[in-house]
mmCIF file as Biopython writes it, N, C-alpha, C and O atoms, coordinates in Angstrom:
data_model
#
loop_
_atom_site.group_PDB
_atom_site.id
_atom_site.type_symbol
_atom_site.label_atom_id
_atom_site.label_alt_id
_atom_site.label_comp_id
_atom_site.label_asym_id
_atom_site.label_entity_id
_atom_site.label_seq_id
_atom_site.pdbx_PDB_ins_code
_atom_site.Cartn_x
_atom_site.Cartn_y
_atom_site.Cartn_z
_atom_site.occupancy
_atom_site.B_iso_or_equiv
_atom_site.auth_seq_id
_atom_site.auth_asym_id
_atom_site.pdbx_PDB_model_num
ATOM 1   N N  . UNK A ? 1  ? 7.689   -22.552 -5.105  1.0 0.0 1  A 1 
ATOM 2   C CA . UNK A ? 1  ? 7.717   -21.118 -4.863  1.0 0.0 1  A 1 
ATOM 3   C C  . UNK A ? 1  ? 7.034   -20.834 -3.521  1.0 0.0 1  A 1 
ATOM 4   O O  . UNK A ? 1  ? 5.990   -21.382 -3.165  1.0 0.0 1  A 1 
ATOM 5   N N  . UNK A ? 2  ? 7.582   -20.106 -2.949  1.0 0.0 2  A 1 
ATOM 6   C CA . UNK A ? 2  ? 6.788   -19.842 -1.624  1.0 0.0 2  A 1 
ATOM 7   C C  . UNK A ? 2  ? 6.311   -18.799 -1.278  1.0 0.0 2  A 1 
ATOM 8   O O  . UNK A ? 2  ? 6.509   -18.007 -2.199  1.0 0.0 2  A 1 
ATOM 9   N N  . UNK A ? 3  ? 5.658   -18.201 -0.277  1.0 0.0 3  A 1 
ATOM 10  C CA . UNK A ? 3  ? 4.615   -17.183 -0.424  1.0 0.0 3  A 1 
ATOM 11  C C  . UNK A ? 3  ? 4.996   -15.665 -0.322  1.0 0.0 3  A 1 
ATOM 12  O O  . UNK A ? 3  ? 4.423   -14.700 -0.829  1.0 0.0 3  A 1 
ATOM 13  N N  . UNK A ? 4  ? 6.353   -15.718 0.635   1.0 0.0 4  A 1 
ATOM 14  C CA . UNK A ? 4  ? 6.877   -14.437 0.117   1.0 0.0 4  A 1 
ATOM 15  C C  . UNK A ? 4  ? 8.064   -14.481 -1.186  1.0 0.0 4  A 1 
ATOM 16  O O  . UNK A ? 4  ? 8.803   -13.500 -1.110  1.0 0.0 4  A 1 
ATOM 17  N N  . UNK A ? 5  ? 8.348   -15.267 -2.178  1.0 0.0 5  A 1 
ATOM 18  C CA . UNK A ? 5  ? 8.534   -15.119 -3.450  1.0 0.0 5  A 1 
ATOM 19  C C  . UNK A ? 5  ? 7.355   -14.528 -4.450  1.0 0.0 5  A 1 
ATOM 20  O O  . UNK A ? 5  ? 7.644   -13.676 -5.290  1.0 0.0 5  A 1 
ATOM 21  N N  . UNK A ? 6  ? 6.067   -15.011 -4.314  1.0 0.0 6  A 1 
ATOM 22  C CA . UNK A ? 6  ? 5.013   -14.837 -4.927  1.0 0.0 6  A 1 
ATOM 23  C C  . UNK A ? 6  ? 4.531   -13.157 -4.229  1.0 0.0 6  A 1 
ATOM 24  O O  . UNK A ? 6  ? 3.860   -12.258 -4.735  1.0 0.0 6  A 1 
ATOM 25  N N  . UNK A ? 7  ? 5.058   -13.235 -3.187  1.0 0.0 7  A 1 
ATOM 26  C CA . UNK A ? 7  ? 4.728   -11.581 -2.838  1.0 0.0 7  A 1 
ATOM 27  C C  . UNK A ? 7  ? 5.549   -10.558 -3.572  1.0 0.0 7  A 1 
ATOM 28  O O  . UNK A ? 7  ? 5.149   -9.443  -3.910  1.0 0.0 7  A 1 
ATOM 29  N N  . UNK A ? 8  ? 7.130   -11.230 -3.848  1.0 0.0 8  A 1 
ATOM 30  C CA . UNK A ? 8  ? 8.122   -9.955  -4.436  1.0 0.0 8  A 1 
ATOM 31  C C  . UNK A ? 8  ? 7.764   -10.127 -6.199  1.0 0.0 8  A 1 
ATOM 32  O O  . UNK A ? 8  ? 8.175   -9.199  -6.896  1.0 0.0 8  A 1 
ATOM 33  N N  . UNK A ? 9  ? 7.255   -10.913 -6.686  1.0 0.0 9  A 1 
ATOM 34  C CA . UNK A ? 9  ? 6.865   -11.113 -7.810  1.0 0.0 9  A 1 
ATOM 35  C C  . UNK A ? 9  ? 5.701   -10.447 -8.198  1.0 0.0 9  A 1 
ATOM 36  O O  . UNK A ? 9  ? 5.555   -9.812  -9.242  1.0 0.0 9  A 1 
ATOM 37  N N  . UNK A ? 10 ? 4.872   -10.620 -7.304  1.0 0.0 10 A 1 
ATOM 38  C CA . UNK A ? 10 ? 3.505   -9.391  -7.421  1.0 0.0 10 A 1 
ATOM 39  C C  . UNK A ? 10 ? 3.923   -7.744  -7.611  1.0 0.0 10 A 1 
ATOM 40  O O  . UNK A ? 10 ? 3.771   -6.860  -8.454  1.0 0.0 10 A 1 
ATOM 41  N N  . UNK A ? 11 ? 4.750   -7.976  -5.840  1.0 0.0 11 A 1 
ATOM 42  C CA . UNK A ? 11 ? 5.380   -6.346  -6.293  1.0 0.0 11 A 1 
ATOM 43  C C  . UNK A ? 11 ? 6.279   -6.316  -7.831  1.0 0.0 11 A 1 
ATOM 44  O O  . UNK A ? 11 ? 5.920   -5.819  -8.899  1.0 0.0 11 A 1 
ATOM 45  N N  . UNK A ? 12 ? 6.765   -6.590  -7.704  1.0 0.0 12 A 1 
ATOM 46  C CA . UNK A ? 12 ? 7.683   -6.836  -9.178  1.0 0.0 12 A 1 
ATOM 47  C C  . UNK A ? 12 ? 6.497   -6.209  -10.393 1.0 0.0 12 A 1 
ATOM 48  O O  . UNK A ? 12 ? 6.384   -5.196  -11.083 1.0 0.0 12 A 1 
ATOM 49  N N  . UNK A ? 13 ? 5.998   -7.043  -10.242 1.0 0.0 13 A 1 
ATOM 50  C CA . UNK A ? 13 ? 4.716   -6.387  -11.156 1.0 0.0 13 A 1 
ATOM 51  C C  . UNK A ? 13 ? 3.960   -4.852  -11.013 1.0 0.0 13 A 1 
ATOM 52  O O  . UNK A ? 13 ? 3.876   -4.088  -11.974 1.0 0.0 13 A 1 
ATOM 53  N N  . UNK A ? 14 ? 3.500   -4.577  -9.842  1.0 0.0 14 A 1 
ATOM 54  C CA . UNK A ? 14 ? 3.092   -3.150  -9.554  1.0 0.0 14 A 1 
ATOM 55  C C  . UNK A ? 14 ? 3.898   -2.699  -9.861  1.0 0.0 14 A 1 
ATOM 56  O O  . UNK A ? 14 ? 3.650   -1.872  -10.738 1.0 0.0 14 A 1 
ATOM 57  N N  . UNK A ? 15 ? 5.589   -2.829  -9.420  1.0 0.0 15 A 1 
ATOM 58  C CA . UNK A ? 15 ? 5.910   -1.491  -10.036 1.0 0.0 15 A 1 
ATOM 59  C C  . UNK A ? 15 ? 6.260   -1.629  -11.545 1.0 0.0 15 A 1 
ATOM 60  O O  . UNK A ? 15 ? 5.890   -0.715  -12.282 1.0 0.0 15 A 1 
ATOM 61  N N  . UNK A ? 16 ? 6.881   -2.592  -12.033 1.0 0.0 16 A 1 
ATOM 62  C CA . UNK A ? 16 ? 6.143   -2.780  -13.973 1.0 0.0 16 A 1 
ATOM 63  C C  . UNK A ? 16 ? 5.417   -2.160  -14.499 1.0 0.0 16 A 1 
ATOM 64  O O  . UNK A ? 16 ? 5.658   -1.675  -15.605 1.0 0.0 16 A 1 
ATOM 65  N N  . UNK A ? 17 ? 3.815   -1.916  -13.579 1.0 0.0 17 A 1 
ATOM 66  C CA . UNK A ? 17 ? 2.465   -1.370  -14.376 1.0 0.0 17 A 1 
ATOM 67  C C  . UNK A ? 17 ? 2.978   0.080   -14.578 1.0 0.0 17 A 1 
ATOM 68  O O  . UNK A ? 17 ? 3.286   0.689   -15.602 1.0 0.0 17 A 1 
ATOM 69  N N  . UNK A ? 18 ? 2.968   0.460   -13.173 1.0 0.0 18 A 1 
ATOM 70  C CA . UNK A ? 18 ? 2.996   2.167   -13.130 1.0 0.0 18 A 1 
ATOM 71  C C  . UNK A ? 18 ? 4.196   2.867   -14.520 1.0 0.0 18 A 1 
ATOM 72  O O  . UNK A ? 18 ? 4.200   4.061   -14.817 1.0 0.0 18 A 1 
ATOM 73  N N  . UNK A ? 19 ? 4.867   2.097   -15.012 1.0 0.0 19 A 1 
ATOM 74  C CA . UNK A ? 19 ? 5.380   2.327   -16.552 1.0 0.0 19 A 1 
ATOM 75  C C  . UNK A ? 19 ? 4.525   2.458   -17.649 1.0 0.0 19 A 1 
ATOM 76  O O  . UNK A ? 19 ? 4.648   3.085   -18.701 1.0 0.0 19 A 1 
ATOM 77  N N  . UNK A ? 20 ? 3.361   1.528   -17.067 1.0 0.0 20 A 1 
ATOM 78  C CA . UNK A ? 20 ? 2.399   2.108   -18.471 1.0 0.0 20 A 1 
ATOM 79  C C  . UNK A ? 20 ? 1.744   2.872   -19.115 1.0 0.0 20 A 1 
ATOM 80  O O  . UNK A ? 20 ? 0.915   3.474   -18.432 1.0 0.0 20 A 1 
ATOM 81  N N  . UNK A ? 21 ? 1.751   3.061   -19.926 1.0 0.0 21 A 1 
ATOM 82  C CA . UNK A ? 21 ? 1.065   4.398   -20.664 1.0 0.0 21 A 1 
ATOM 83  C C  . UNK A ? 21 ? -0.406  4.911   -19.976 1.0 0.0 21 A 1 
ATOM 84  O O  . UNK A ? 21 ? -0.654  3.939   -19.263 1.0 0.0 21 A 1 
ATOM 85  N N  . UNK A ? 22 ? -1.307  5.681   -19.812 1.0 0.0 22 A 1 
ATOM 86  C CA . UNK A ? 22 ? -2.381  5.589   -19.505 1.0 0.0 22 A 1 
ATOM 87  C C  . UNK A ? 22 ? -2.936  6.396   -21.043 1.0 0.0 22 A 1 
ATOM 88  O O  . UNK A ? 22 ? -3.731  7.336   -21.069 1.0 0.0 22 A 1 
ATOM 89  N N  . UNK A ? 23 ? -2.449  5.912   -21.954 1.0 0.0 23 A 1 
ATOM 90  C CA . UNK A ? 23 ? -3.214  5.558   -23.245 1.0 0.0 23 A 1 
ATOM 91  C C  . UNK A ? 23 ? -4.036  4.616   -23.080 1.0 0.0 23 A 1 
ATOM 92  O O  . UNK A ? 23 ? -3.998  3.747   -22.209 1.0 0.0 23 A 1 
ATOM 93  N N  . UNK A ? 24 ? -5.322  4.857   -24.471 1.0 0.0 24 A 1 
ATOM 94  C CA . UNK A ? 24 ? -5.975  3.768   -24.655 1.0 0.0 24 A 1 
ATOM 95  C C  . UNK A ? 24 ? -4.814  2.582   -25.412 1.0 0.0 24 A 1 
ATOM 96  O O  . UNK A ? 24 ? -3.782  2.706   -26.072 1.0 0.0 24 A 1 
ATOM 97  N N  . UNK A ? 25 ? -5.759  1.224   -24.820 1.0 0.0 25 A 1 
ATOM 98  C CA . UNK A ? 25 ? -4.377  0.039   -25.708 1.0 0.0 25 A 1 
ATOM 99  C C  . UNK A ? 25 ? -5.199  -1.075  -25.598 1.0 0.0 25 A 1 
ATOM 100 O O  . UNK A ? 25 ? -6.411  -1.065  -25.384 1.0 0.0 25 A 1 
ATOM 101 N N  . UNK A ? 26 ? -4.396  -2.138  -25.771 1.0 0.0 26 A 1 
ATOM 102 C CA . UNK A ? 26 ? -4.597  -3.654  -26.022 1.0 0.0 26 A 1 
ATOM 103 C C  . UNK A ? 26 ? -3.425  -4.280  -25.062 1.0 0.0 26 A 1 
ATOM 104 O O  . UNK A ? 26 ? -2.231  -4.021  -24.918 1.0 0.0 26 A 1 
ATOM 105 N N  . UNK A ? 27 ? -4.159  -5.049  -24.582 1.0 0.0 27 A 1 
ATOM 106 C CA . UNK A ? 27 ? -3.606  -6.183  -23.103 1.0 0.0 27 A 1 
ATOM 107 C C  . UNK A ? 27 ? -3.820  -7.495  -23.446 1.0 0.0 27 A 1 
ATOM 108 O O  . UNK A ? 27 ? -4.959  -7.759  -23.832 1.0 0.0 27 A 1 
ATOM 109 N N  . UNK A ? 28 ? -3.026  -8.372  -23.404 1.0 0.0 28 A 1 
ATOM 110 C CA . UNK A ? 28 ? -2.817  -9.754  -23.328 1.0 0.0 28 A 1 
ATOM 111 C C  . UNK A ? 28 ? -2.314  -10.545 -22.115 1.0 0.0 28 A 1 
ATOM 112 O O  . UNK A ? 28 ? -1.272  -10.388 -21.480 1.0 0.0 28 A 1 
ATOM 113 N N  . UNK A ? 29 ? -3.437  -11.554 -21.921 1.0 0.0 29 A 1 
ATOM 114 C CA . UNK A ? 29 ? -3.145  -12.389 -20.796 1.0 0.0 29 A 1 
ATOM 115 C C  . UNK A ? 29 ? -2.840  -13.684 -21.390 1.0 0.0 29 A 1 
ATOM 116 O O  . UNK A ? 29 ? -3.594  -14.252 -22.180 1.0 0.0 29 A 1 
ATOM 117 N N  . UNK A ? 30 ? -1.304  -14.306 -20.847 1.0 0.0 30 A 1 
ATOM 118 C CA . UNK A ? 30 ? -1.052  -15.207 -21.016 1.0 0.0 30 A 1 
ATOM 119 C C  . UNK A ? 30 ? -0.788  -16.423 -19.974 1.0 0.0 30 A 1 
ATOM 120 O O  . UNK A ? 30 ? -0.484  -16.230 -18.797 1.0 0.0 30 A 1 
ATOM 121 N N  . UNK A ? 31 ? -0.905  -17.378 -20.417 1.0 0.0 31 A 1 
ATOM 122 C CA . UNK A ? 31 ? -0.134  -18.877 -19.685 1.0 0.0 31 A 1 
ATOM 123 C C  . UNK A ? 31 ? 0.690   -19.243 -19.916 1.0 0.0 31 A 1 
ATOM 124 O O  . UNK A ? 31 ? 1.237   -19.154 -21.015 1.0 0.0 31 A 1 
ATOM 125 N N  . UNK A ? 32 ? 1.313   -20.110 -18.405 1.0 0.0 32 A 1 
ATOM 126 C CA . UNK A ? 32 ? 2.584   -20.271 -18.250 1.0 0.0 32 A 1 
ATOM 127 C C  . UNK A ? 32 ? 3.308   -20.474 -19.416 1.0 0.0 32 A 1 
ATOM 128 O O  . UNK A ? 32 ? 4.392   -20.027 -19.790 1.0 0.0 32 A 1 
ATOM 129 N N  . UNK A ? 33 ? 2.342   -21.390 -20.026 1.0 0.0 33 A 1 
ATOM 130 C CA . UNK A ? 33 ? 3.266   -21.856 -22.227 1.0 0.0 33 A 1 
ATOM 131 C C  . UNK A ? 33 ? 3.128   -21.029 -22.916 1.0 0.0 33 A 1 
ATOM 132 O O  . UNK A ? 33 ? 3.181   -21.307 -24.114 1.0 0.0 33 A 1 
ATOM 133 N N  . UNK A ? 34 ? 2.813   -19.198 -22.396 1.0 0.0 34 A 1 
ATOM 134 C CA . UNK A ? 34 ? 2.478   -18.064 -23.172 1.0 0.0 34 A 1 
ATOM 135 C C  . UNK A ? 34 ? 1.535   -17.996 -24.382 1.0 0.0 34 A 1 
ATOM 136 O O  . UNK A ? 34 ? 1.659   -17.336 -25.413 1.0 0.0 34 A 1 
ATOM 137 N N  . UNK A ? 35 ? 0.522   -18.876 -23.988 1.0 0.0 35 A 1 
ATOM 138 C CA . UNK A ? 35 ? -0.846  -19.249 -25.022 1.0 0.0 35 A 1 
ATOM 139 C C  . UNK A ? 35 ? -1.205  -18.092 -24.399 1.0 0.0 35 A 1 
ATOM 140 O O  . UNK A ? 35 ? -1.115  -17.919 -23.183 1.0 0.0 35 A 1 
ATOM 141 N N  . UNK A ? 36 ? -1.777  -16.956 -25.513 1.0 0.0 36 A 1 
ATOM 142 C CA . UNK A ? 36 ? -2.920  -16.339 -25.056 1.0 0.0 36 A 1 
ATOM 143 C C  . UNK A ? 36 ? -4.023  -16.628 -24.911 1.0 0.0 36 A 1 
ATOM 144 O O  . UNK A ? 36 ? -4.676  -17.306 -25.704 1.0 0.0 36 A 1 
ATOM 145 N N  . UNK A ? 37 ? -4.584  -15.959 -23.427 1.0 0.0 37 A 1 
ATOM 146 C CA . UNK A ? 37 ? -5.647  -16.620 -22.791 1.0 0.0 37 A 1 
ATOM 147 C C  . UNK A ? 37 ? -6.906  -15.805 -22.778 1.0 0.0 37 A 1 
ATOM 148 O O  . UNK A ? 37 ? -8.046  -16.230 -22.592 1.0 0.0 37 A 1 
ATOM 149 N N  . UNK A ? 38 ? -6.497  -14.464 -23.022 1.0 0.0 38 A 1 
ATOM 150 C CA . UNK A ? 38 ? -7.508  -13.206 -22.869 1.0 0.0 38 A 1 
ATOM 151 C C  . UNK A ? 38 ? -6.987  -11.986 -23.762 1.0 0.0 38 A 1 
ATOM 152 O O  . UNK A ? 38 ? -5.782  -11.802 -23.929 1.0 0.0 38 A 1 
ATOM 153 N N  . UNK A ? 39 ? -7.866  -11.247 -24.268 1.0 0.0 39 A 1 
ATOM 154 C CA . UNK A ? 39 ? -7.132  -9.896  -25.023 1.0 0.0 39 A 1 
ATOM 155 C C  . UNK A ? 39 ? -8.554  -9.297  -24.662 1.0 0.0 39 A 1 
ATOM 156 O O  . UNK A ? 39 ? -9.736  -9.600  -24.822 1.0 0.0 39 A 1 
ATOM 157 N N  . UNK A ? 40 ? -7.724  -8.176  -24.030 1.0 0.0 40 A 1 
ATOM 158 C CA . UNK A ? 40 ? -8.472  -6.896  -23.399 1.0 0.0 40 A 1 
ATOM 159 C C  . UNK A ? 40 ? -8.032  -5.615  -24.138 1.0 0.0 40 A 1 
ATOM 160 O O  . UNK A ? 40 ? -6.925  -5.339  -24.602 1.0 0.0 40 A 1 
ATOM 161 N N  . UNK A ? 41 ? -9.391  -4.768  -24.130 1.0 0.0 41 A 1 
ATOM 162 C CA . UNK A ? 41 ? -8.893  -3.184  -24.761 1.0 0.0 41 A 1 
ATOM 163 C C  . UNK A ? 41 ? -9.386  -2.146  -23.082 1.0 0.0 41 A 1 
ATOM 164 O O  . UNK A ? 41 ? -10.220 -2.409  -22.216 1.0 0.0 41 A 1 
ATOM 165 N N  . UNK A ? 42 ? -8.386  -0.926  -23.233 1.0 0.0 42 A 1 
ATOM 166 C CA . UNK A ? 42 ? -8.701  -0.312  -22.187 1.0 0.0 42 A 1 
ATOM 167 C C  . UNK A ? 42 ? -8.293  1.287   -22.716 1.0 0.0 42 A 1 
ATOM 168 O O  . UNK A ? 42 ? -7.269  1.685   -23.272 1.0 0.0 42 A 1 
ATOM 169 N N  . UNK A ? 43 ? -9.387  1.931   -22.351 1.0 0.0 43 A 1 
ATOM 170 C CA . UNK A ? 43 ? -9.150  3.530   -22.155 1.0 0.0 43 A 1 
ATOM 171 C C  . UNK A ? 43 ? -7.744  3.954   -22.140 1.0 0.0 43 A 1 
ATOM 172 O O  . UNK A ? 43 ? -6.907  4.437   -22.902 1.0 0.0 43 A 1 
ATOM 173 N N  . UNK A ? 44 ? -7.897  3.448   -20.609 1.0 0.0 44 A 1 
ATOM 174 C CA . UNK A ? 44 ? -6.253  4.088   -19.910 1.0 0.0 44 A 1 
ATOM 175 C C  . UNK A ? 44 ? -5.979  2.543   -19.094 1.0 0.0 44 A 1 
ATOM 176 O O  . UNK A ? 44 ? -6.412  2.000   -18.078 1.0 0.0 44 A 1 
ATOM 177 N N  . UNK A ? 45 ? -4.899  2.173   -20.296 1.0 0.0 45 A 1 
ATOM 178 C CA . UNK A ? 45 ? -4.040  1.105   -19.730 1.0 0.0 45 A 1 
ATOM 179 C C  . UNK A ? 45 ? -3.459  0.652   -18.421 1.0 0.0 45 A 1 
ATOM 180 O O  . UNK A ? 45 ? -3.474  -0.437  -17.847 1.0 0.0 45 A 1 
ATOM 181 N N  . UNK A ? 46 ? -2.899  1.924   -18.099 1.0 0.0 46 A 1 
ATOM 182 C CA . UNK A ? 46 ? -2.419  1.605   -16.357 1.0 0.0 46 A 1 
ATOM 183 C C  . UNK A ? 46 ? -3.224  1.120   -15.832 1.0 0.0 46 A 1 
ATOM 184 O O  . UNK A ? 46 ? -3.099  0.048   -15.240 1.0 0.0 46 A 1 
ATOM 185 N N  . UNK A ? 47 ? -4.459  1.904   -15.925 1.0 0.0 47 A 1 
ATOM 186 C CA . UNK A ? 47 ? -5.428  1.549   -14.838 1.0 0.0 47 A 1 
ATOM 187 C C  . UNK A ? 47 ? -6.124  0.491   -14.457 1.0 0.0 47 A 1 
ATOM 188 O O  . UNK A ? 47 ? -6.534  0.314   -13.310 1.0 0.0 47 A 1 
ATOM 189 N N  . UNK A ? 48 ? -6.364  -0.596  -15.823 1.0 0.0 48 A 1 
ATOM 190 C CA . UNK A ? 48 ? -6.841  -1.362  -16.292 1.0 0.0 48 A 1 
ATOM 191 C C  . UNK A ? 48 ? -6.012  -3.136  -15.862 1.0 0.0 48 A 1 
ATOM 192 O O  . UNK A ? 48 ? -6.155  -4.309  -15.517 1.0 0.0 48 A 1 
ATOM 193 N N  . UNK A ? 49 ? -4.929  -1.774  -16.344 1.0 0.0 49 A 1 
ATOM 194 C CA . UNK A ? 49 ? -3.851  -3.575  -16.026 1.0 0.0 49 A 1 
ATOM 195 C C  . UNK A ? 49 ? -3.499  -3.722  -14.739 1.0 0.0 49 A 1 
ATOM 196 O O  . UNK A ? 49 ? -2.934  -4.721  -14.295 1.0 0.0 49 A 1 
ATOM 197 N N  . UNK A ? 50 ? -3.917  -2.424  -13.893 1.0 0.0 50 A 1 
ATOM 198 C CA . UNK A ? 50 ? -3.190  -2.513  -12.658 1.0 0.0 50 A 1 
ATOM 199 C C  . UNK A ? 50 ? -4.337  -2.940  -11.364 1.0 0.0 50 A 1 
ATOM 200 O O  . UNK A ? 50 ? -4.256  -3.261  -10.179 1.0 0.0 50 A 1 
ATOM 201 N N  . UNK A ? 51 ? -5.598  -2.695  -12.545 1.0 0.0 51 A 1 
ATOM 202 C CA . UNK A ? 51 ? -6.728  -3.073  -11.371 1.0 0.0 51 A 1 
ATOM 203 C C  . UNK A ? 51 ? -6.741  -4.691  -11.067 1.0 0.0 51 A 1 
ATOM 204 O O  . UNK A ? 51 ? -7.066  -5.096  -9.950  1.0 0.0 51 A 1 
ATOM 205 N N  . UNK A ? 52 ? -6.245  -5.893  -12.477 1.0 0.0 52 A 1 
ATOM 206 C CA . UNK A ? 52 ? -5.502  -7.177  -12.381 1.0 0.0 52 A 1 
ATOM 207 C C  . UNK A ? 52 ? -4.654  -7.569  -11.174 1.0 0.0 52 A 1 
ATOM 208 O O  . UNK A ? 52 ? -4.443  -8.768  -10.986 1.0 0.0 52 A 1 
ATOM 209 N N  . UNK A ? 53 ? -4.225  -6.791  -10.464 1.0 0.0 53 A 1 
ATOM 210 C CA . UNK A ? 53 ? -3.074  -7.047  -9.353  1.0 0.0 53 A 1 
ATOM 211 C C  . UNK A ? 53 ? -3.724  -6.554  -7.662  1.0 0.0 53 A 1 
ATOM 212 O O  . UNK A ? 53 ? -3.483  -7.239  -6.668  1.0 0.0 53 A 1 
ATOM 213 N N  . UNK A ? 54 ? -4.331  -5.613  -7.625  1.0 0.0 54 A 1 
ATOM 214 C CA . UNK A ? 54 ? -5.204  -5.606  -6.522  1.0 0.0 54 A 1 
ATOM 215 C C  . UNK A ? 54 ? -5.345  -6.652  -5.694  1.0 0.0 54 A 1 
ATOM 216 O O  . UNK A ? 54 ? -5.712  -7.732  -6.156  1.0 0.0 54 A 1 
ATOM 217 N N  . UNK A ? 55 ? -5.113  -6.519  -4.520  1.0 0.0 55 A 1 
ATOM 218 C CA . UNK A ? 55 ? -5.545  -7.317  -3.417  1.0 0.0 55 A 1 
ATOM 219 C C  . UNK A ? 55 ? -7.176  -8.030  -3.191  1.0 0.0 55 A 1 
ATOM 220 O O  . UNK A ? 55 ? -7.529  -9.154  -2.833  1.0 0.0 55 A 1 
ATOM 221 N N  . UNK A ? 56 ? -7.901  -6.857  -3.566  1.0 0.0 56 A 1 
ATOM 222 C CA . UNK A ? 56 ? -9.619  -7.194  -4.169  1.0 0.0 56 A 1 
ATOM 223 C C  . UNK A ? 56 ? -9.935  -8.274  -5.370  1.0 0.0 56 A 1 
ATOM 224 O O  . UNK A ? 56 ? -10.811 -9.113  -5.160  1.0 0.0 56 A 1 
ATOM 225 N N  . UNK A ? 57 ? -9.263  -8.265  -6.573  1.0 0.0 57 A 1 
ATOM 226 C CA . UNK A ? 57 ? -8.992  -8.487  -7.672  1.0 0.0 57 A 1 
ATOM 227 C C  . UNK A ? 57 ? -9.511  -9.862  -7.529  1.0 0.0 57 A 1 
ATOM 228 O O  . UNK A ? 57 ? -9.102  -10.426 -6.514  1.0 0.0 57 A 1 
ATOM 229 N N  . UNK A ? 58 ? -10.253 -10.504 -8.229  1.0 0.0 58 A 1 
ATOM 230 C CA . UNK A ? 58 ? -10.765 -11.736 -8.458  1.0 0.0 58 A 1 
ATOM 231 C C  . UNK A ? 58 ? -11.302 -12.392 -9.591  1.0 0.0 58 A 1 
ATOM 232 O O  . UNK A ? 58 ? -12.443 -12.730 -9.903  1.0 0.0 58 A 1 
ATOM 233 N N  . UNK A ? 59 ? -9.721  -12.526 -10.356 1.0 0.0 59 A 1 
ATOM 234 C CA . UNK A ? 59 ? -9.686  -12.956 -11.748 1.0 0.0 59 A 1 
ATOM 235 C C  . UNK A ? 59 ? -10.767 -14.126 -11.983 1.0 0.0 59 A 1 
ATOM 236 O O  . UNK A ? 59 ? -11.436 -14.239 -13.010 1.0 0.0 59 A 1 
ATOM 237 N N  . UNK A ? 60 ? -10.823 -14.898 -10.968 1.0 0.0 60 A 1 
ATOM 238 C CA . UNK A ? 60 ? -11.456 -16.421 -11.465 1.0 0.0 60 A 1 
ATOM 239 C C  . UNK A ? 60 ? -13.550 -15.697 -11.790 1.0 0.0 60 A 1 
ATOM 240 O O  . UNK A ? 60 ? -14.450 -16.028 -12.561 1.0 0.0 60 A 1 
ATOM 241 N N  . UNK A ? 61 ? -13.482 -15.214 -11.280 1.0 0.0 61 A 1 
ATOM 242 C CA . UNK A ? 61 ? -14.749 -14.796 -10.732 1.0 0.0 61 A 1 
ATOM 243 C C  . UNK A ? 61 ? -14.860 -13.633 -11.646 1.0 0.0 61 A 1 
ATOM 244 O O  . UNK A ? 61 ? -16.021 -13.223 -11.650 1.0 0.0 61 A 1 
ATOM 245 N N  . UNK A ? 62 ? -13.974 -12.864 -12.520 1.0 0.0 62 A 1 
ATOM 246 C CA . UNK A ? 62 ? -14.481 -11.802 -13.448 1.0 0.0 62 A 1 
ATOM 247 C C  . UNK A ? 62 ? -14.093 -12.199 -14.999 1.0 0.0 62 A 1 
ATOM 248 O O  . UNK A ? 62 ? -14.867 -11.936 -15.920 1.0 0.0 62 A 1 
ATOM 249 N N  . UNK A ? 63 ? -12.840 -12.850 -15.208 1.0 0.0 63 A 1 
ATOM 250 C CA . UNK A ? 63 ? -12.945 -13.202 -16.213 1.0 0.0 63 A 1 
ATOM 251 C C  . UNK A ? 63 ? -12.759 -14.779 -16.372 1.0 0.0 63 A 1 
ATOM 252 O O  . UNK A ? 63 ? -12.191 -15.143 -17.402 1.0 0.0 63 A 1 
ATOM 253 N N  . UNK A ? 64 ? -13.177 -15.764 -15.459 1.0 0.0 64 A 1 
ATOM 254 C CA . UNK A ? 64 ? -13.182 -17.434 -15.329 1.0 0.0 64 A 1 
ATOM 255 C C  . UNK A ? 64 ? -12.078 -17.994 -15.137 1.0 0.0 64 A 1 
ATOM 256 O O  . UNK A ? 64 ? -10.982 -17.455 -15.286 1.0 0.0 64 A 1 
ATOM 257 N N  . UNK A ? 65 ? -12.342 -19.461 -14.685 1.0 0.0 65 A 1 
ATOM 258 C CA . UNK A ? 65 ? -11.253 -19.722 -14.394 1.0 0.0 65 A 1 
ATOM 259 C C  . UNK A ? 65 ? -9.536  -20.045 -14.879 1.0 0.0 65 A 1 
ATOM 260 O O  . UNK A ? 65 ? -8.537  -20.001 -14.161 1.0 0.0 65 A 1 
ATOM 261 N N  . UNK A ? 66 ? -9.635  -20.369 -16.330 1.0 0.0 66 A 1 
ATOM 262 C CA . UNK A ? 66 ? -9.058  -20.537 -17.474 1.0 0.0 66 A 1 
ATOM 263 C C  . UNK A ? 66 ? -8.085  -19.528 -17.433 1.0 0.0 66 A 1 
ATOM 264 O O  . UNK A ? 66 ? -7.015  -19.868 -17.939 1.0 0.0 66 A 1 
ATOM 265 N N  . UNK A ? 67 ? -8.153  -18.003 -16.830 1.0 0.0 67 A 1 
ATOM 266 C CA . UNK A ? 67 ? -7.211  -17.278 -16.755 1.0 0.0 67 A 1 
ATOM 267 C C  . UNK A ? 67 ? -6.238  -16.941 -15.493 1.0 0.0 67 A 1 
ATOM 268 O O  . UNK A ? 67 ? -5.187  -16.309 -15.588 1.0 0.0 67 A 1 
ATOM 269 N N  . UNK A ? 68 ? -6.828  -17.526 -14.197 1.0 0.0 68 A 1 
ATOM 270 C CA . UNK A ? 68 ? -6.127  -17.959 -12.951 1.0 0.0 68 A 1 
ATOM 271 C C  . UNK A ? 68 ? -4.807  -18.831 -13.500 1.0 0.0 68 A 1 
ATOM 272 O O  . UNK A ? 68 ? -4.018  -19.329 -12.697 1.0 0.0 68 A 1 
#
């Protein structure tokens, strides 16, 4: 995969989020073999799942490495 595939795939994703409810909910992070890896609860969902995709965003470093 190369780096602007992994860029239209990101976008791909932002615009995915902005569909989400900004209900409170339940989030699941999975791996590539769709093992869940993390289950998160959030206020307002959008916001939550969308702060995951951020350019800032530093999964390894907030929730370890296991979910990179």
């Amino acid at each position: 995969m190369t780096f602007s595939d992994d860029s239209s795939r990101l976008e791909a994703l932002r615009e995915r989020i902005k569909e989400f409810p900004t209900a409170p909910g339940v989030y699941f992070m999975k791996g590539a073999d769709e093992v869940v890896l993390y289950i998160g609860k959030a206020k307002n969902l959008r916001s939550r799942v969308s702060s995951y995709f951020q350019p800032s965003s530093n999964l390894e470093a907030s929730r370890g490495p296991h979910i990179v």
